[in-house]
C-alpha positions as CSV (number, residue, x, y, z in Angstrom):
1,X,0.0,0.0,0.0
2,X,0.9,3.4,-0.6
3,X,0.9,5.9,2.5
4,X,2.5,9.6,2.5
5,X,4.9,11.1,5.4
6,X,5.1,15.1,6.0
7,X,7.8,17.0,7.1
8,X,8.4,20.4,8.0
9,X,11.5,22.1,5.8
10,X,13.3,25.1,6.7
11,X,15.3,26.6,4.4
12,X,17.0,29.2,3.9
13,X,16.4,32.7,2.1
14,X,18.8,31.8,-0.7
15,X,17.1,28.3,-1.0
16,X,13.7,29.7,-0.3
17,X,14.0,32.0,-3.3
18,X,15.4,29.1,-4.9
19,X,12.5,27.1,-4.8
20,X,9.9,29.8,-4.9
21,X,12.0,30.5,-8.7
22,X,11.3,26.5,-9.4
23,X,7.4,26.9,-8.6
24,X,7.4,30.3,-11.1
25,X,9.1,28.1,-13.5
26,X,6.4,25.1,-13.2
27,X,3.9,27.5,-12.9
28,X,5.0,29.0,-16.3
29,X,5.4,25.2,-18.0
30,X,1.8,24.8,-16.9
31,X,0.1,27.5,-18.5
32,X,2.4,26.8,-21.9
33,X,1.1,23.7,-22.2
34,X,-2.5,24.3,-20.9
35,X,-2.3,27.2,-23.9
36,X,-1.2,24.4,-26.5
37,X,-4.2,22.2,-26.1
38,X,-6.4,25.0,-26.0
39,X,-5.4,25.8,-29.2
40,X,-6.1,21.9,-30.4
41,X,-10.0,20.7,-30.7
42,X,-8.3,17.1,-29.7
43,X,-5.9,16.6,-27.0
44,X,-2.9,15.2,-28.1
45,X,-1.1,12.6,-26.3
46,X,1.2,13.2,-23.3
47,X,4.5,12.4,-25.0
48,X,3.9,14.7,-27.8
49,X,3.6,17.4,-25.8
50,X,6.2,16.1,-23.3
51,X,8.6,16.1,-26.5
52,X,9.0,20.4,-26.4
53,X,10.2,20.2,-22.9
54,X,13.9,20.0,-24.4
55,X,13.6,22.7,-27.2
56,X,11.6,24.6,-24.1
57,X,14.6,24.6,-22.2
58,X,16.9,25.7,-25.0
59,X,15.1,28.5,-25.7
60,X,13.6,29.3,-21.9
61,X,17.3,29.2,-19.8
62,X,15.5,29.9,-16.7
63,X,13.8,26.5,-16.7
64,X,17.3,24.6,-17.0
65,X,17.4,25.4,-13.0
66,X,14.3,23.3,-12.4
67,X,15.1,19.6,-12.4
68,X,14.1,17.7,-15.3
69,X,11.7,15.1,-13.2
70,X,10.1,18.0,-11.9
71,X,9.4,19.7,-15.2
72,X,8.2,16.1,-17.1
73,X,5.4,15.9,-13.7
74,X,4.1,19.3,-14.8
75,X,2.7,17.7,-17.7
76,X,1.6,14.7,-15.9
77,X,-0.2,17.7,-13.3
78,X,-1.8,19.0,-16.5
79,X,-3.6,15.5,-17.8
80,X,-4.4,14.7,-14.5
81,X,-6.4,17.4,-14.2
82,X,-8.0,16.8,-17.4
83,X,-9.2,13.7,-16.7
84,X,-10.5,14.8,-13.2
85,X,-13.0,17.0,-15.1
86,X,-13.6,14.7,-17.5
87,X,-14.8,12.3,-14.5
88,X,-16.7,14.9,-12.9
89,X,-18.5,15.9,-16.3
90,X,-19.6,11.4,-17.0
91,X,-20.9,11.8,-13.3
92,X,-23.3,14.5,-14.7
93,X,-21.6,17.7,-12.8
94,X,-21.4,21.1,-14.2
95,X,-18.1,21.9,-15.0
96,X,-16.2,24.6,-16.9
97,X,-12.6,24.5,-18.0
98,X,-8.9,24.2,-17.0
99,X,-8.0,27.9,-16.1
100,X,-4.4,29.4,-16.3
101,X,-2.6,29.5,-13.1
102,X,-1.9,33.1,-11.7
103,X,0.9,34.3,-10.0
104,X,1.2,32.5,-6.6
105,X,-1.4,30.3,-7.3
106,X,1.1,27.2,-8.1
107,X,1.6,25.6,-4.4
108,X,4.0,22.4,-5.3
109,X,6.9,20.9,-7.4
110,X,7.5,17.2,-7.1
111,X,10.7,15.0,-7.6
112,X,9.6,11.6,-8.9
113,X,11.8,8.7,-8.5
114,X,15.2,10.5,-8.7
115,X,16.4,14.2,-7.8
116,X,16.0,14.0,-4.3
117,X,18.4,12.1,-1.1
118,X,17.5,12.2,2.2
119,X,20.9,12.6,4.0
120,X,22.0,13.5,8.2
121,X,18.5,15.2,8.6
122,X,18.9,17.1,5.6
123,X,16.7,16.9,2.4
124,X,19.1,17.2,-0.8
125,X,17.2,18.5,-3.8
126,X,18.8,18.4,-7.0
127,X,19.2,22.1,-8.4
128,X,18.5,23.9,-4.6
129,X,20.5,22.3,-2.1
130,X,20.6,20.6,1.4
131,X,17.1,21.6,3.2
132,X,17.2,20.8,6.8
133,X,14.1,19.0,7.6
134,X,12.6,17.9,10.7
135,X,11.9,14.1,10.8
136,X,9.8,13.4,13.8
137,X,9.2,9.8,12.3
138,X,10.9,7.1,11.1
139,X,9.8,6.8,7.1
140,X,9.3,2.8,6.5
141,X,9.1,1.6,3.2
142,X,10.1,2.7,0.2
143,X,10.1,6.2,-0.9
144,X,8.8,6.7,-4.8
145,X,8.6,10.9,-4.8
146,X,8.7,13.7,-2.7
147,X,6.8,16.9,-3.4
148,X,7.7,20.6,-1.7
149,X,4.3,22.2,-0.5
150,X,4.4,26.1,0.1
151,X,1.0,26.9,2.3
152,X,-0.1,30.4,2.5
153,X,1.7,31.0,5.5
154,X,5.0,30.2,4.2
155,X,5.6,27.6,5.5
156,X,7.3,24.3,3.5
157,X,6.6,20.9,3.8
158,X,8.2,17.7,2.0
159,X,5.5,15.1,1.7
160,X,7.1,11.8,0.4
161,X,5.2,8.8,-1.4
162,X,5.8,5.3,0.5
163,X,5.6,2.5,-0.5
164,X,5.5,-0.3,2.0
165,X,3.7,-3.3,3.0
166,X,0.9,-3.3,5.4
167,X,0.8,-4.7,8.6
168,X,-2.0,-6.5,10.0
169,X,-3.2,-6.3,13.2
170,X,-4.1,-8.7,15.7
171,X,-8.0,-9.7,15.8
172,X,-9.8,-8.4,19.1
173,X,-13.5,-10.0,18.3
174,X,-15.2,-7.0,18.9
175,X,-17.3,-4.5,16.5
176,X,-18.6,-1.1,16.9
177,X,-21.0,1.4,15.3
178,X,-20.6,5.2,15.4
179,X,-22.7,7.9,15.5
180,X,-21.0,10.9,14.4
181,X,-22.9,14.5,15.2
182,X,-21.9,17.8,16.4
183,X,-22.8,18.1,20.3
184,X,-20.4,15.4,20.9
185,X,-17.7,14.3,18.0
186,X,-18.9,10.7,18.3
187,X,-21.3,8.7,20.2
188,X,-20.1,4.7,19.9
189,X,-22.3,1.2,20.3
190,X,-21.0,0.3,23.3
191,X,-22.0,3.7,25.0
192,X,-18.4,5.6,24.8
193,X,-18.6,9.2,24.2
194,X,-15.7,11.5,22.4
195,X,-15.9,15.3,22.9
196,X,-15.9,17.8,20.1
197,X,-12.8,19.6,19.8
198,X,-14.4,22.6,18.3
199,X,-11.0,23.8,17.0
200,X,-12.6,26.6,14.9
201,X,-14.9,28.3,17.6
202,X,-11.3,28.1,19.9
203,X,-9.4,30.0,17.3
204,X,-12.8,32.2,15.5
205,X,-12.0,35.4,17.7
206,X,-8.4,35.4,16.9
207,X,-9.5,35.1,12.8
208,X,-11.3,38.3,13.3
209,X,-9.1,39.8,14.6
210,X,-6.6,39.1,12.3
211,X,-9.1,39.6,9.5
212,X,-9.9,43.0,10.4
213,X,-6.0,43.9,10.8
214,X,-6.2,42.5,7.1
215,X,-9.0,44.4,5.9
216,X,-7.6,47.7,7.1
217,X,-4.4,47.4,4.7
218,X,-4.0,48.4,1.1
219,X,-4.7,45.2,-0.7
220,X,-1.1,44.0,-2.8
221,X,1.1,45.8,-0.4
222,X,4.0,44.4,1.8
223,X,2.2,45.1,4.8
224,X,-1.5,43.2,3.3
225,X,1.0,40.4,2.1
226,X,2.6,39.8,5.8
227,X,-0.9,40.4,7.2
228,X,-2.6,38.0,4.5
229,X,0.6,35.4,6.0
230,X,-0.7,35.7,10.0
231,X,-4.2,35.0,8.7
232,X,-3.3,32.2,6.9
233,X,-0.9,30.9,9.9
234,X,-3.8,30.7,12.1
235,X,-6.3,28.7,9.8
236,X,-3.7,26.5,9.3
237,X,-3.1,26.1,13.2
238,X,-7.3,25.4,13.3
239,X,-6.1,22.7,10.1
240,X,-3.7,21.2,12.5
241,X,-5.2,20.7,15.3
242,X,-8.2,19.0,14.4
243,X,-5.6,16.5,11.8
244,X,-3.9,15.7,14.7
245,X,-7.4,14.6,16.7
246,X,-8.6,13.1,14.0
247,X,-5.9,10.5,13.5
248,X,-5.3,10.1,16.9
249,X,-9.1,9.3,17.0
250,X,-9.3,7.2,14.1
251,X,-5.8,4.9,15.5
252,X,-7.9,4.2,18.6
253,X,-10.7,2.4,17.1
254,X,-8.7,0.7,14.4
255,X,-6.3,-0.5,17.0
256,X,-9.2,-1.8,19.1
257,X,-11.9,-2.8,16.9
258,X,-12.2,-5.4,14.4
259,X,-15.6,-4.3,12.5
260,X,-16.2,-0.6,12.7
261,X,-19.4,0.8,10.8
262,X,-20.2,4.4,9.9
263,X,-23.1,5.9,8.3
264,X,-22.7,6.6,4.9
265,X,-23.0,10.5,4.9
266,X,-23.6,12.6,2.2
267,X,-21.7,15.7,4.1
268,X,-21.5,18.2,1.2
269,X,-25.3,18.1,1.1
270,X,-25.5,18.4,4.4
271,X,-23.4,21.5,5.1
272,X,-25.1,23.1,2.2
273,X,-28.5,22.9,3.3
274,X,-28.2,23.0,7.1
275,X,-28.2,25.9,9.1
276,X,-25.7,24.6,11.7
277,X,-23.2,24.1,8.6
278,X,-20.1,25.7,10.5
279,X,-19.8,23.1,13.4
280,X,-20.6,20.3,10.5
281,X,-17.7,22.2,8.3
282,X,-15.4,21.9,11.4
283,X,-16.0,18.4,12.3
284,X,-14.9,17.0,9.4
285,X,-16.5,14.2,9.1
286,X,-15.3,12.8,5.4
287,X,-11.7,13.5,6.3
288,X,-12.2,11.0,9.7
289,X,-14.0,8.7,7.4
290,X,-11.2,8.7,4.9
291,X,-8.5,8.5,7.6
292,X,-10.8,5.3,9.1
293,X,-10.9,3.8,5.5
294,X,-7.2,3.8,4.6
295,X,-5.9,2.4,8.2
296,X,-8.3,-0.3,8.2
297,X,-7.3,-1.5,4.9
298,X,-3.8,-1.4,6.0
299,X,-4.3,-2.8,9.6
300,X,-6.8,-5.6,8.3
301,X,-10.0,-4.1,10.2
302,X,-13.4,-4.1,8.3
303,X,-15.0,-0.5,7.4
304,X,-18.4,-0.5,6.8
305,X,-20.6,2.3,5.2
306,X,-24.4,2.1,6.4
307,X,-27.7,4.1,5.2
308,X,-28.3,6.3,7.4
309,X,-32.2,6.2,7.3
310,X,-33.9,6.1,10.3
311,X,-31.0,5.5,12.4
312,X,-31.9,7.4,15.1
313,X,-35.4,7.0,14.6
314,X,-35.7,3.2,15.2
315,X,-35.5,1.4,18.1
316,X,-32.3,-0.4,18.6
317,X,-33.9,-3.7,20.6
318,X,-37.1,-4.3,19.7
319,X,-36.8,-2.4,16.0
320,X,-39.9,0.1,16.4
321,X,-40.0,3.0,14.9
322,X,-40.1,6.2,17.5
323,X,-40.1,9.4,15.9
324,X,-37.7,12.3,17.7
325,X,-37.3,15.6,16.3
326,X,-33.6,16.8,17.0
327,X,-33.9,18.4,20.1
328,X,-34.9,15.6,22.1
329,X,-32.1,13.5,23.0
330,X,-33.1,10.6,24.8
331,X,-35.0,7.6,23.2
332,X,-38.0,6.4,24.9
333,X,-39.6,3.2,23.1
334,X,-43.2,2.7,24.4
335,X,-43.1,-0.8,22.6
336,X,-40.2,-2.3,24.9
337,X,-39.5,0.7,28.0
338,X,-36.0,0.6,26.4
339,X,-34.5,4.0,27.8
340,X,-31.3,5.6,26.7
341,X,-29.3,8.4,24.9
342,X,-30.5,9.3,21.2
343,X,-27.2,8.8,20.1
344,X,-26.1,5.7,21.8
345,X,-29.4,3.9,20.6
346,X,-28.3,5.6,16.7
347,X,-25.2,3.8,16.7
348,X,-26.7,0.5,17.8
349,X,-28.6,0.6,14.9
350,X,-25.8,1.5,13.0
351,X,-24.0,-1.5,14.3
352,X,-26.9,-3.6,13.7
353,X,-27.2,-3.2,9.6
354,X,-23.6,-3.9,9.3
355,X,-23.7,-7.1,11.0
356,X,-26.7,-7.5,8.8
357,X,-24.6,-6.0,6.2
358,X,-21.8,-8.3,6.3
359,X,-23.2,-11.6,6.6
360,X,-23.6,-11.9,10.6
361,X,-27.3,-11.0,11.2
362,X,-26.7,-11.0,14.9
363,X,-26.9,-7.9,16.8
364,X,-24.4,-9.2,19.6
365,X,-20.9,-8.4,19.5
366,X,-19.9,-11.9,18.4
367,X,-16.2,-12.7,16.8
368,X,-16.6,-13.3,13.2
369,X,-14.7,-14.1,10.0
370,X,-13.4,-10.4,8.8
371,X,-11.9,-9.2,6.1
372,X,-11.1,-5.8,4.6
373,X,-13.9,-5.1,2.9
374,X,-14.3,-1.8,0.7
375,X,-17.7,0.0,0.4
376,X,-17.9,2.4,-2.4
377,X,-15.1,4.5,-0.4
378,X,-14.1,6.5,-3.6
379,X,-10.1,7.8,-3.7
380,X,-8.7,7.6,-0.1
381,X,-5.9,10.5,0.9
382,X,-3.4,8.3,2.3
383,X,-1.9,10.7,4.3
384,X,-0.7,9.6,8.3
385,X,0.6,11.9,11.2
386,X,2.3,11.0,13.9
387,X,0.3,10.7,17.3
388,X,-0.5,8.4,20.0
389,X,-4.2,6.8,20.2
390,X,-7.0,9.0,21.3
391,X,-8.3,7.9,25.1
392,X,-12.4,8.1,25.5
């Protein structure tokens, strides 16, 4: 399986201006190219195109400092983005076409395969230098590429493409269903409860401040562009923090769970037509989902996605259905006396059709034959950070 480490780099100015000169010179290849099939009612194979690069160079000096890995990926960039709108558009989604990058708008470079040398905590990139980096984790596997992220802040990151063998973990015999909502983060089958970390209502007053401060400068100046940098620094410190709970979250029930099941959440539709969209922007809930997906593939867990429907609604021991609006939080079934938390009864439920789901049929928590099994999970971002499990 294929999983990806970041690491903070820290260069210096002469290497920074280095390698902000490398993503000017990608961004520049990138719109050359995007203007070439433009001009073309068919687009032409990669390697035609891929072909110029050389006479590019000859004529184009500049681009001679940018390795030649790096400059053949910019194509493969270009295609891929191509054929993500050509995806969208079979799906039946509106979609327009491949716009010309501005100025700062190009964010990476990548070295595939070769260029790059990881050597006495330094990062050696072909045509910039030794970058020290900060390796907080062992990188296992094999490494196929590395790409340089600028974020808005400033900041650089190396993120670099493993490939390694997964290792499986040892069975426990026990399942679990979760409720995900926004008073608490999660509301699990067997009654455990995980706080929301509500990192964006921590950090909102200190985003308005800074975005007033922002507001209050001419806009293209150096002053807007260092003030644009402290905004950005502190929705990526809201970013952060809620990556680092959610994969310490996410290692706890892998680590202790053989059969997890989730409902299968349509979370775009739900932010867009809810009026409590901000808390269900800030937990996150496909991220957690994708994070659950990946580790259970690689760990040998079982992920299942369940329809929602009614989840909350029916009764999770005798199967009746009691209708709650969302205020009321405690089930009451007047067909059994069952009594308990809305939530905790939800993810019963939810634990229930996957058993169902899956072959089992029985509500228990019985050990059973498991396998990884993939549910229409879609592309998974196989991205892991370090931290230590998450304690309920």
């Amino acid at each position: 399986m294929n999983l990806n480490y970041r690491f903070r780099l820290y260069p210096s100015k002469a290497q920074e201006m280095e390698m902000l000169e490398t993503l000017e010179s990608c961004r520049w290849l990138y719109n050359h190219f995007l203007g070439e099939l433009k001009k073309t009612k068919k687009v032409p194979p990669k390697y035609e195109l891929q072909a110029q690069i050389p006479r590019l160079v000859k004529k184009y000096p500049s681009l001679k400092n940018v390795h030649s890995k790096t400059r053949q990926y910019v194509l493969w960039q270009l295609y891929s983005n191509l054929k993500g709108l050509r995806g969208l558009k079979q799906k039946g989604r509106k979609v327009g076409r491949l716009r010309f990058k501005k100025y700062g708008r190009m964010k990476t470079f990548v070295y595939n395969q070769s260029g790059f040398k990881l050597l006495d905590g330094k990062l050696h990139l072909s045509k910039i230098g030794d970058i020290p980096i900060k390796l907080h984790r062992k990188i296992k596997g094999n490494i196929k590429q590395v790409c340089i992220k600028r974020e808005q802040s400033g900041r650089w990151f190396a993120i670099f493409s493993v490939e390694q063998k997964p290792e499986k973990l040892s069975t426990t015999g026990r399942a679990v269903g979760m409720d995900l909502n926004t008073q608490n983060y999660l509301t699990d089958s067997e009654g455990g409860r995980v706080e929301h970390p509500h990192e964006l209502l921590k950090l909102e007053e200190r985003v308005k401040i800074q975005q007033r401060k922002l507001s209050r400068k001419k806009k293209g100046s150096k002053n807007w562009i260092k003030q644009a940098s402290r905004l950005a620094r502190v929705h990526e410190r809201i970013s952060d923090r809620r990556r680092d709970f959610l994969h310490k979250l996410s290692r706890y029930y892998i680590e202790n769970y053989d059969l997890i099941a989730v409902e299968d959440l349509a979370v775009k539709e739900m932010i867009e037509s809810s009026y409590n969209a901000k808390n269900k922007a800030d937990s996150a809930w496909s991220t957690f989902i994708q994070m659950l997906f990946y580790k259970a593939e690689g760990a040998g867990r079982t992920l299942v996605k369940v329809d929602p429907k009614n989840t909350s609604q029916i009764c999770s021991r005798c199967g009746a259905y009691v209708y709650k609006p969302v205020w009321i939080r405690e089930h009451r079934c007047p067909t059994c006396g069952l009594v308990m938390d809305r939530d905790h009864n939800a993810a019963k439920n939810i634990l229930n059709k996957a058993l169902q789901e899956v072959g089992s049929g029985r509500p228990e928590l019985t050990p059973v034959e498991m396998r990884p099994l993939l549910h229409s999970m879609g592309g998974a971002s196989l991205v892991e950070e370090a931290g230590s499990p998450h304690h309920l």
